[in-house]
LUMDO-397560 format. One record per residue: chain; x, z, y of N, C-alpha, C, CB in turn; residue number from 1. Coordinates in nm, 3 decimals. Glycine has a CB too. Layout:
# LUMDO-397560
 ch     n.x     n.z     n.y    ca.x    ca.z    ca.y     c.x     c.z     c.y    cb.x    cb.z    cb.y   i
  A       X       Z       Y       X       Z       Y       X       Z       Y       X       Z       Y NUM
...
//
This chain:
# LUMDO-397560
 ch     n.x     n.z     n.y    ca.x    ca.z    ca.y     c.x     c.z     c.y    cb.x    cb.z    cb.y   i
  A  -0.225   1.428   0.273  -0.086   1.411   0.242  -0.051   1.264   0.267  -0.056   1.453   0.095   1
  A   0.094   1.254   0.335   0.076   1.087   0.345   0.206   1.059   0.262   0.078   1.005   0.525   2
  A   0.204   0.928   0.225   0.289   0.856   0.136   0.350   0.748   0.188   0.226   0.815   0.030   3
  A   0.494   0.705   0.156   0.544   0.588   0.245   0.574   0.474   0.142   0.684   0.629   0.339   4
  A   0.467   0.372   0.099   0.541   0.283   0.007   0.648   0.189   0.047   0.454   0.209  -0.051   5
  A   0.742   0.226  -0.012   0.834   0.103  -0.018   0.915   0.010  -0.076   0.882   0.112   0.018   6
  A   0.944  -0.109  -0.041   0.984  -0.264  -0.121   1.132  -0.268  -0.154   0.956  -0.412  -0.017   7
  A   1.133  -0.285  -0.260   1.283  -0.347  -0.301   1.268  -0.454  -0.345   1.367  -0.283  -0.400   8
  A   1.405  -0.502  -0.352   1.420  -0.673  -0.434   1.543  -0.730  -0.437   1.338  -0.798  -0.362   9
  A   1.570  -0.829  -0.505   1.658  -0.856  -0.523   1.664  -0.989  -0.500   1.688  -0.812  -0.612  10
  A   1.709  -1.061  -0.353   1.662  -1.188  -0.316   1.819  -1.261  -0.306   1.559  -1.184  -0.165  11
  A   1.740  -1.390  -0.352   1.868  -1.493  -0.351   1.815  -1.602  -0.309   1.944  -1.524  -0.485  12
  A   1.887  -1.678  -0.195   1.868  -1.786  -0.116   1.702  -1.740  -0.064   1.892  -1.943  -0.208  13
  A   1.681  -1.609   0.011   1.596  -1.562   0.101   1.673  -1.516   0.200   1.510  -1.472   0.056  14
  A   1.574  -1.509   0.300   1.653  -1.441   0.453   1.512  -1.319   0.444   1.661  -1.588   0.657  15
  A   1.426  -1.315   0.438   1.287  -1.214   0.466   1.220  -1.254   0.348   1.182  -1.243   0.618  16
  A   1.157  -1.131   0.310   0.995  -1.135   0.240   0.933  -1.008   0.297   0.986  -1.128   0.048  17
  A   0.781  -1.053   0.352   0.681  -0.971   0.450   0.606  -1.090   0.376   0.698  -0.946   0.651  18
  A   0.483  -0.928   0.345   0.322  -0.963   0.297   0.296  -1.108   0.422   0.178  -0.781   0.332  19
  A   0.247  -1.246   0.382   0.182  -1.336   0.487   0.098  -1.254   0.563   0.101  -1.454   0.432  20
  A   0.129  -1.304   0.655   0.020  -1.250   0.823   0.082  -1.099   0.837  -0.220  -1.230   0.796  21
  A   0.228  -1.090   0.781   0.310  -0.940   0.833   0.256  -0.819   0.746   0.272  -0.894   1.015  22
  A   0.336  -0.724   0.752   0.308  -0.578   0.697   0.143  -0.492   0.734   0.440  -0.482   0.772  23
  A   0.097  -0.555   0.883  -0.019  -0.465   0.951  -0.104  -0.598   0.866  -0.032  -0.432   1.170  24
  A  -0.113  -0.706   0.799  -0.243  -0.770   0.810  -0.337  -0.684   0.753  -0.249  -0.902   0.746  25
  A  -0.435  -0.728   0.824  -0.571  -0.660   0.815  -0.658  -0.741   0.680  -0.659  -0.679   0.982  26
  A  -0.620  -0.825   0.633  -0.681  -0.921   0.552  -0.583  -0.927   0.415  -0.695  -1.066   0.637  27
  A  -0.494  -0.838   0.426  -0.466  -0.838   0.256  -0.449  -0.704   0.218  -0.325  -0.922   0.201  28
  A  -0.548  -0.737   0.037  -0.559  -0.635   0.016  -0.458  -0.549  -0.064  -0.658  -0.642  -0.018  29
  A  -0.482  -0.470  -0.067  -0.372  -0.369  -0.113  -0.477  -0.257  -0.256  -0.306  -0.253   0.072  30
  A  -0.404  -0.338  -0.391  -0.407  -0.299  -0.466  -0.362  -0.175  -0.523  -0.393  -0.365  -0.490  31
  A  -0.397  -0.048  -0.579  -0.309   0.056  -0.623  -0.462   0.181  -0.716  -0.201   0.135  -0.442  32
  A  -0.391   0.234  -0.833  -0.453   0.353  -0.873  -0.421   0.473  -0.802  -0.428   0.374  -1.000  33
  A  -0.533   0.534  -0.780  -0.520   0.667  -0.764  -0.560   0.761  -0.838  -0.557   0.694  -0.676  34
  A  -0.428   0.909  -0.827  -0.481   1.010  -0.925  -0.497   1.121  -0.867  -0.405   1.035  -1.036  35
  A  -0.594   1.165  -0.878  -0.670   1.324  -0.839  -0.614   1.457  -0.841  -0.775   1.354  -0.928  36
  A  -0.601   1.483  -0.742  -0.467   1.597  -0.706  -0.559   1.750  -0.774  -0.419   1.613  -0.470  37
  A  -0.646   1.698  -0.808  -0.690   1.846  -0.875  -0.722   1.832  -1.011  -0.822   1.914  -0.808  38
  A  -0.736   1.740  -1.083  -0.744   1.760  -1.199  -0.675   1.617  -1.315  -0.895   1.797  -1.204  39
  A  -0.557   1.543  -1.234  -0.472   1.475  -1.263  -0.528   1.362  -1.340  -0.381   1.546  -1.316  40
  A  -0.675   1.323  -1.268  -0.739   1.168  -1.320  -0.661   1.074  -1.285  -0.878   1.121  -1.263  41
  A  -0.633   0.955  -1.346  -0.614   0.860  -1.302  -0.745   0.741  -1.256  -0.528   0.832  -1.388  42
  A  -0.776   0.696  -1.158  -0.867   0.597  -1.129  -0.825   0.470  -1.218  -0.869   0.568  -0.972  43
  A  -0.918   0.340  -1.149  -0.962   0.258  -1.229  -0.827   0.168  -1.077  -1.175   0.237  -1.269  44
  A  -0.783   0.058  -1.090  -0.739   0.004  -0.986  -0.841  -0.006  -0.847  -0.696  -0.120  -1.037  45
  A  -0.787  -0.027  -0.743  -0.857   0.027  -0.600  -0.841  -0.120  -0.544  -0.764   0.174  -0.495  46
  A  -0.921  -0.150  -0.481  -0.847  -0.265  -0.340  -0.929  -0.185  -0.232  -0.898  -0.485  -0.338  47
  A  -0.814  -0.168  -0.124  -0.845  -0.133   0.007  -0.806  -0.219   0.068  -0.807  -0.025   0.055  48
  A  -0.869  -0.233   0.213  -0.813  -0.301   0.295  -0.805  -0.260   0.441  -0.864  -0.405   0.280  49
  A  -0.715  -0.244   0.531  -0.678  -0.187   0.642  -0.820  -0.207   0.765  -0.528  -0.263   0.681  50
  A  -0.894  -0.351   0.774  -0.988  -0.377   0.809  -1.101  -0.301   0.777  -0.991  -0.474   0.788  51
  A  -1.171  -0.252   0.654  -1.250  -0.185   0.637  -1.238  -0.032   0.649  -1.280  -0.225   0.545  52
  A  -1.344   0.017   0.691  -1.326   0.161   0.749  -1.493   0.221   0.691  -1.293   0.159   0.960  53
  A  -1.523   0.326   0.640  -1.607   0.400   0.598  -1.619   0.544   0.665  -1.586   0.399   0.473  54
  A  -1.772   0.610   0.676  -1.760   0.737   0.785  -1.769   0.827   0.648  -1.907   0.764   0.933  55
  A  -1.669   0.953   0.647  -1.659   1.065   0.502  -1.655   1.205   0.616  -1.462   1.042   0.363  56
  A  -1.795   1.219   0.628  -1.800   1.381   0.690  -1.745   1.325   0.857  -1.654   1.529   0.584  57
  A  -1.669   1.389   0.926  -1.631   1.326   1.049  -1.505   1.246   1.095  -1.637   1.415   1.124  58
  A  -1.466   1.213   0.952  -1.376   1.126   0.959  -1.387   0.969   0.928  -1.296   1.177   0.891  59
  A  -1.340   0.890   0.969  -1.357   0.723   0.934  -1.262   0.672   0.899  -1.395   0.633   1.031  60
  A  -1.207   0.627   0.752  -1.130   0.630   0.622  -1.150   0.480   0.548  -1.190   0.762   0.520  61
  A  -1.025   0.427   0.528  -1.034   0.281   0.462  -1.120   0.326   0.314  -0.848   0.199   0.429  62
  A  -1.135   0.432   0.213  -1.142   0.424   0.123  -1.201   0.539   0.081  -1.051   0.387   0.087  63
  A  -1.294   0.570   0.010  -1.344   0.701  -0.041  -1.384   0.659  -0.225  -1.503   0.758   0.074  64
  A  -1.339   0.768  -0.252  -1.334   0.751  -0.389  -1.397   0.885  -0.461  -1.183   0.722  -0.431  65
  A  -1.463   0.893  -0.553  -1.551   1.005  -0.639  -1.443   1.007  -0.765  -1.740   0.949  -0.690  66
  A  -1.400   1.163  -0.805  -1.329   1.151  -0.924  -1.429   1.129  -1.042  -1.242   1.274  -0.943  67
  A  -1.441   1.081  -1.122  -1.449   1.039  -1.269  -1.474   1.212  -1.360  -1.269   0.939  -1.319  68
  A  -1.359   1.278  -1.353  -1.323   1.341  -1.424  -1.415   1.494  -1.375  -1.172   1.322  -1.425  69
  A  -1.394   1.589  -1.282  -1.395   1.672  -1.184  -1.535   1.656  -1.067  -1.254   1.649  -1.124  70
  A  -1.523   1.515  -1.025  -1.622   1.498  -0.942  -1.568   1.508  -0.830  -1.723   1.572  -0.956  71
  A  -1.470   1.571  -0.734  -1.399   1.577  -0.610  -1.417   1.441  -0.531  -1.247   1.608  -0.637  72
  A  -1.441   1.409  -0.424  -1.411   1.330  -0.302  -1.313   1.287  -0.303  -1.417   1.378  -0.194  73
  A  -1.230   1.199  -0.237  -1.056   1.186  -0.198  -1.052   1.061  -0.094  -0.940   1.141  -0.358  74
  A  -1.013   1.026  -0.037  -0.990   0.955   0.086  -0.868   0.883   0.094  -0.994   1.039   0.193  75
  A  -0.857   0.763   0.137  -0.738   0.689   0.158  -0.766   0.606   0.276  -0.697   0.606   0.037  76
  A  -0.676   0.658   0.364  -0.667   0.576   0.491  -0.485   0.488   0.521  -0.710   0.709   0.628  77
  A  -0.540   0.371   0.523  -0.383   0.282   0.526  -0.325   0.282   0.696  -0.413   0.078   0.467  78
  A  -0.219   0.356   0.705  -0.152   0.292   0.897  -0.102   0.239   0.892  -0.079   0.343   1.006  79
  A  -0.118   0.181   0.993  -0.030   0.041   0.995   0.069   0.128   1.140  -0.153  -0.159   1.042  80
  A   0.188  -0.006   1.109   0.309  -0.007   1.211   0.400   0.087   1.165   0.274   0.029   1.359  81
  A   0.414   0.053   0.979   0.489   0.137   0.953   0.563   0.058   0.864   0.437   0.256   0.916  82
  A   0.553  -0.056   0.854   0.621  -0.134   0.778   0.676  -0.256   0.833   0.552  -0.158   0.682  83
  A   0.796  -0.307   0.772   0.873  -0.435   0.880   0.908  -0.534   0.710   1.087  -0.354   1.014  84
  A   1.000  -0.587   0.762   1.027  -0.706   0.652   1.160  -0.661   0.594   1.039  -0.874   0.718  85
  A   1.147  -0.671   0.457   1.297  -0.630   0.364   1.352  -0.772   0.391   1.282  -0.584   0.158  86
  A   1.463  -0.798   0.446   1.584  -0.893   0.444   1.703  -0.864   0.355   1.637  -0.902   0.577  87
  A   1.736  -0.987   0.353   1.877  -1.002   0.284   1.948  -0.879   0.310   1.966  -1.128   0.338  88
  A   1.998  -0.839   0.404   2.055  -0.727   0.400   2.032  -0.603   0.344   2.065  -0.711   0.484  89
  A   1.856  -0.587   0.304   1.834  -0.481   0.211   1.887  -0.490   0.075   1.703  -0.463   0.199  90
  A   1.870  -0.613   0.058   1.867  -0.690  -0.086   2.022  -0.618  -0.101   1.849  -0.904  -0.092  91
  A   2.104  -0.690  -0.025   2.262  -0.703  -0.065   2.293  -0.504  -0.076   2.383  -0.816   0.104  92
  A   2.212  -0.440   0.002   2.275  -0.324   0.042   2.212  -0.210  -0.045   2.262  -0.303   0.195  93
  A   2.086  -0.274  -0.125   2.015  -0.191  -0.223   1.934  -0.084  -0.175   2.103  -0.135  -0.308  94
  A   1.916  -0.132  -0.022   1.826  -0.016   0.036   1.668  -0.056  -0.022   1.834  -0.012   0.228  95
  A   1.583   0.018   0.068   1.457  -0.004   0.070   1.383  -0.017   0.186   1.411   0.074   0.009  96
  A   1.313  -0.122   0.220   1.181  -0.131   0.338   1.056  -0.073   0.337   1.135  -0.256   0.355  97
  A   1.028   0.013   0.414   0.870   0.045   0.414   0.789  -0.065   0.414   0.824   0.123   0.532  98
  A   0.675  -0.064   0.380   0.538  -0.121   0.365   0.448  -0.080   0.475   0.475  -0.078   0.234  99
  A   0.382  -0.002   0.414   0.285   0.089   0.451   0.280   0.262   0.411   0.174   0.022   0.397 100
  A   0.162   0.315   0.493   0.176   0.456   0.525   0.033   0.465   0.456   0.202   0.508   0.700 101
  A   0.028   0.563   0.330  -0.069   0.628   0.299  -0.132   0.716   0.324  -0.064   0.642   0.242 102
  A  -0.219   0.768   0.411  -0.286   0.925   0.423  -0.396   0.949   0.338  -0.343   0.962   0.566 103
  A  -0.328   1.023   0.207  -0.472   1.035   0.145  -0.503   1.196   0.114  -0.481   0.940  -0.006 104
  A  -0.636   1.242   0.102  -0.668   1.348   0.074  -0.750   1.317  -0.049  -0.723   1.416   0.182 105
  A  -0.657   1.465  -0.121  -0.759   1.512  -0.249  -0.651   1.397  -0.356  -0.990   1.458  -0.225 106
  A  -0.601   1.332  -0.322  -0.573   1.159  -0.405  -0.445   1.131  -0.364  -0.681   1.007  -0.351 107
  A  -0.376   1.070  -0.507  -0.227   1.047  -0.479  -0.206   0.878  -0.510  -0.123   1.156  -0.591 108
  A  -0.156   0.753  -0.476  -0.168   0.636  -0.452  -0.067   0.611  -0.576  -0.142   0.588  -0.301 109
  A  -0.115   0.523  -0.670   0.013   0.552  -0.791  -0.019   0.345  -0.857  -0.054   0.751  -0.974 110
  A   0.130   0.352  -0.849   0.055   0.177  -0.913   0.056   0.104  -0.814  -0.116   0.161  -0.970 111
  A   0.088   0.024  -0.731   0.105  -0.039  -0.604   0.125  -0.192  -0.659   0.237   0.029  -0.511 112
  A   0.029  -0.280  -0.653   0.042  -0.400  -0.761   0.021  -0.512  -0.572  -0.142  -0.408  -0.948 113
  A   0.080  -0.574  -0.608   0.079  -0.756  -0.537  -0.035  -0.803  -0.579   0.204  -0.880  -0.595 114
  A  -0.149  -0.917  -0.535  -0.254  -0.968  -0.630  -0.172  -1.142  -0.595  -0.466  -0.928  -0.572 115
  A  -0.068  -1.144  -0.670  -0.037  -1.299  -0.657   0.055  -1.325  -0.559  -0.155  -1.384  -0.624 116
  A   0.166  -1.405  -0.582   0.227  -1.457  -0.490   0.224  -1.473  -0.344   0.227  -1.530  -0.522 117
  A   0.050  -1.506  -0.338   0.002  -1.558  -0.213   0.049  -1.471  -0.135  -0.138  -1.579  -0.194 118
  A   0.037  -1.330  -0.171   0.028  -1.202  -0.083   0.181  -1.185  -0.014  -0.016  -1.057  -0.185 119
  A   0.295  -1.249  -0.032   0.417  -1.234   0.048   0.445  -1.378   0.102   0.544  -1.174  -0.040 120
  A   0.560  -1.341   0.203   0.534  -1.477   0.268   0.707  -1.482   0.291   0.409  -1.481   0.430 121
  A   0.787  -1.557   0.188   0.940  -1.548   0.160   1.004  -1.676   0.290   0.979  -1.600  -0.045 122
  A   1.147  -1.594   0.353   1.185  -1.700   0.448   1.333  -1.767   0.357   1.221  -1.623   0.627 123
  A   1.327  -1.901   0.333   1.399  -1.906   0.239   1.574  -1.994   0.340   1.293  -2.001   0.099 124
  A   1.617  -1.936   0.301   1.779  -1.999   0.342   1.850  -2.073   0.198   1.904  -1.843   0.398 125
  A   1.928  -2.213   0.280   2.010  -2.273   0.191   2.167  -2.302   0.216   1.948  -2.386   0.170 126
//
C-alpha cells in the first residue's frame, strides 16, 4: 500500500522550506512509527533512510520490520521524486506539498517526526 506524506506550514518572511540536500536526499533520515495492518501494533520509532536498501524474499526494501505483537514481517520502501518544496504560496493558500512516497507492506507509516532543524533547509525573504 503506498502513502503520500505531506508538509504544511505556516511561513512568514520564507520563500521555500525543502528537507537540506532536497526532498530525494539520500542522507536524511526519515523518522516515523509504524503500525501493523494485522493486528494494530504500534512500533517503537523507525529511522529509514532512502540510501539503505535490505534483500526481504525477492524484493530489496529500505526497511523491514518484525511485529512485536503477532510476529508478521512488513516492509517500507521510501520513492523518491515525489516530493518538491512547500513555498509561500502553499503557506498563503493552505494547500499541502508532498514529501515523500511510502510503499509499505503488512505496515502503515504513522508519526512522521523531523530529527531537528538541521533536517529543512528554509529560503528566507525580507
Amino acid at each position: 500500500m503506498k502513502f503520500l506524506l505531506e508538509i504544511s506550514a505556516r511561513l512568514n518572511h520564507t520563500a521555500t522550506m525543502v528537507p537540506n540536500g532536497g526532498a530525494d536526499d539520500e542522507n536524511m533520515p526519515h523518522f516515523f512509527k509504524l503500525r501493523c495492518q494485522n493486528c494494530q501494533e504500534l512500533s517503537k520509532r523507525q529511522c529509514v533512510y532512502i540510501s539503505e536498501s535490505v534483500q526481504h524474499g525477492r524484493d530489496t526494501v529500505n526497511h523491514v520490520i518484525r511485529c512485536k505483537e503477532c510476529k508478521k514481517y512488513g516492509t517500507v520502501t521510501l520513492i523518491p521524486r515525489y516530493g518538491r518544496p512547500f513555498t509561500a504560496e502553499d503557506s498563503e493558500s493552505g494547500a499541502y506539498a508532498p514529501l515523500l512516497l511510502f510503499d509499505c507492506d503488512e505496515m502503515a507509516p504513522e508519526g512522521y517526526e523531523f530529527n531537528g532543524a538541521g533536517n529543512l533547509l528554509l529560503t528566507w525573504v525580507w
